[in-house]
C-alpha positions in Angstrom: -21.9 23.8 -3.4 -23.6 20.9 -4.6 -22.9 17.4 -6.0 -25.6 16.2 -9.0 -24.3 12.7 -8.6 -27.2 10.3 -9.4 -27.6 7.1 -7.1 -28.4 4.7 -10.2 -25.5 2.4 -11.0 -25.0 1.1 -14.2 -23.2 -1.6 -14.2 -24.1 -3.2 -17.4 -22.7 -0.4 -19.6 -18.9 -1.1 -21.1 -16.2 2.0 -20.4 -14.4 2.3 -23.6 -11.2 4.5 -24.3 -9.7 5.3 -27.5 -12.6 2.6 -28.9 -11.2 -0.2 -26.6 -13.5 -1.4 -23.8 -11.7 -1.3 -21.0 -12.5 -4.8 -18.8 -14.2 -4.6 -15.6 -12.4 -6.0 -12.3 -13.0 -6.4 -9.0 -9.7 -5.0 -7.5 -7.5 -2.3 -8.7 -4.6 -0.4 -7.6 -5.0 3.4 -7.0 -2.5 6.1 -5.6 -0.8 2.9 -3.5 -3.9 1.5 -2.2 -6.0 -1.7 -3.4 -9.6 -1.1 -4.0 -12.3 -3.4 -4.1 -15.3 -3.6 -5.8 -17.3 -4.5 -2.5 -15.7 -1.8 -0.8 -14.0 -4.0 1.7 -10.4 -3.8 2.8 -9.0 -7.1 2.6 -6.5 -7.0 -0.4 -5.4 -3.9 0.4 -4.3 -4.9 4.3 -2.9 -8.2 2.3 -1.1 -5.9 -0.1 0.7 -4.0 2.3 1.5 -7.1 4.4 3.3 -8.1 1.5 4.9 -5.4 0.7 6.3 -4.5 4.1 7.9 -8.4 4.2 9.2 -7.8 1.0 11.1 -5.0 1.6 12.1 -6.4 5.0 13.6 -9.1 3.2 15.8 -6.8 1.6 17.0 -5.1 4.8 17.6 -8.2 6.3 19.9 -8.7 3.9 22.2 -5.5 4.1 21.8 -5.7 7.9 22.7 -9.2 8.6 25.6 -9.5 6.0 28.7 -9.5 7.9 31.0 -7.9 4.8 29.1 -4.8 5.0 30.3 -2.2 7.9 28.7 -1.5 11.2 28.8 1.7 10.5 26.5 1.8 7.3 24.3 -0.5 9.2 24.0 1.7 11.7 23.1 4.6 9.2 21.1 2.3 7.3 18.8 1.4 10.3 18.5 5.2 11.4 17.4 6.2 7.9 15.1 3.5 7.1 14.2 1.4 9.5 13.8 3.4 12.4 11.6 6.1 10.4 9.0 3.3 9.3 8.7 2.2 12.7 7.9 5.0 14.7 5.6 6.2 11.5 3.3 3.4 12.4 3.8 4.2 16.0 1.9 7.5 15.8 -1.3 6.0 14.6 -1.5 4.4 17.6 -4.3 5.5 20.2 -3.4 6.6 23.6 -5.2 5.1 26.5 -5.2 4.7 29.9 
């Protein structure tokens, strides 16, 4: 199998759909990750820093409410906190 991708950029060309150029920018979203033109990784670690504090601030707010039960806090921190923990958890490496 083989890929006939050419090396040449073009970069001065306009992408148009439906007869509407489409504008050019540096970042974009894609399948829940931030891209960057440069290829570095910078808004997308910023991104999902700020993601992951904005949905904390959510939990937080269930969790530390004192009119909601123990027990659907406890269910609550099984389900969805725990999980997102020990997800990040297995990426880490094991060493001696």
């Amino acid at each position: 199998m083989r890929c006939g991708f050419s090396t040449n950029r073009h970069e001065e060309d306009d992408v148009s759909l439906d007869g509407q150029v489409v504008p050019q920018k540096d970042t974009f979203r894609y399948l829940g990750s931030m891209l960057q033109k440069d290829g570095d990784i910078d808004e997308d670690v910023s991104h999902r820093i700020k993601a992951r504090w904005m949905k904390w601030r959510q939990a937080s707010g269930v969790l530390c409410d004192k009119r909601v039960p123990q027990k659907l806090k406890n269910k609550f921190y099984r389900t969805t906190i725990r999980p997102a923990m020990l997800y990040g958890a297995e990426c880490w490496p094991t060493k001696r």
